[in-house]
C-alpha positions, 0 to 999 in steps of 0.5 A: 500500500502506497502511502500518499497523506497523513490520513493514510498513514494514521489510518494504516500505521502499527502505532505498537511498533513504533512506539518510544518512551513518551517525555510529555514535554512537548505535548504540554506545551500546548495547554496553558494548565499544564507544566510538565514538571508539575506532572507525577511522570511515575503515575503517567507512565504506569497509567500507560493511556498516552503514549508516543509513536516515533515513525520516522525519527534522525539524531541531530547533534546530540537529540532525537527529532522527527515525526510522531504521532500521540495516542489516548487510550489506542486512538490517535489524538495529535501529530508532530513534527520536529525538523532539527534539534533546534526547532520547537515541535510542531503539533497539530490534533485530530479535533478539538475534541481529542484536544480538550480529552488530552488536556482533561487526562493530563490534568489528573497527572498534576501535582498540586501543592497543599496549600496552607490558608490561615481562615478567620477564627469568627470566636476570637475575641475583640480586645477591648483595650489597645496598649499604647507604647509610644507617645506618638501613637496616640492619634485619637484624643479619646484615652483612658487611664489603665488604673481607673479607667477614667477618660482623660484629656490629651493636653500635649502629646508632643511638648516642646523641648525647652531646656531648664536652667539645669539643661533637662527638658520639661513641659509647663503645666498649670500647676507646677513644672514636670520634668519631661525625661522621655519624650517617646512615653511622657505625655500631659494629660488632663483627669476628669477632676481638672487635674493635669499630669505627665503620665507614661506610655504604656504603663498608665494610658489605654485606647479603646478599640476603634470601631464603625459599627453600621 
């Protein structure tokens, strides 16, 4: 029988007789799902449904080219061509069909890696309470005192560095002069009596958890 098209030779070849060992390399690149390196090859290769068809192949320098032919399950799917070790291989498939079949066998081959998700604990309680470690996080002037719990009016969060005649820093209250020792936790606030006092950070002072409810 003369063989005159690739129609005749798909319809006519001994695809057991030509069969090599399949790499899946070049056939995976032709889906966009798909890596060859993501598949489980020891899985695939026992499974034995896909194989490749070598019918006609040449040694350029140092790699195996040629034609071939792709079966699934005993039918063929697709064709290729790859002319020198250098060219990409050409593959072409027998329908769409047999296109989205391959595709969907490969898929089973791939190994995906678990996937670590930190989901919400909708139990975990809502602190009621910030702790304020520096002075300068305090953007709200609604604050509390740790002890008692009391409001307290922020007077000046941050004082302005004035030295004393004895070269340390200090802020003007009403009442008396307090020395302002650290200007990362020292803070004036006024109490609800009128009392106005340096207090520090996070020892004496709390936010409350800032909350828009609708």
């Amino acid at each position: 029988m003369k063989i005159k098209t690739i129609g005749d030779l798909i319809k006519n070849i001994d695809l057991e007789k030509c069969q090599t060992s399949a790499d899946y390399s070049g056939i995976c690149s032709e889906f966009n799902s798909i890596d060859s390196y993501d598949l489980d090859h020891e899985r695939l290769d026992n499974d034995g449904r896909l194989k490749e068809h070598h019918y006609h192949k040449w040694c350029c320098t140092d790699s195996w080219v040629g034609y071939r032919l792709y079966s699934l399950n005993g039918e063929v799917v697709a064709w290729s061509g790859q002319e020198g070790r250098k060219c990409s291989e050409e593959i072409e498939w027998m329908s769409k069909e047999k296109y989205f079949e391959t595709e969907k066998y490969l898929k089973q081959f791939v190994e995906s890696e678990e996937i670590h998700i930190n989901l919400i604990n909708m139990d975990q309680k809502i602190p009621e309470k910030i702790q304020i470690e520096y002075a300068g996080q305090i953007l709200d002037k609604e604050i509390f005192c740790i002890h008692t719990n009391v409001p307290l009016k922020l007077i000046k969060q941050q004082p302005k560095n004035i030295k004393n005649p004895n070269g340390d820093f200090y802020i003007q209250c009403p009442k008396d002069l307090e020395l302002l020792k650290d200007t990362f936790h020292d803070i004036l606030v006024e109490f609800p009596n009128g009392d106005q006092k340096v207090v520090k950070t996070p020892n004496d002072v709390y936010i409350k958890y800032p909350l828009k409810l609708k």
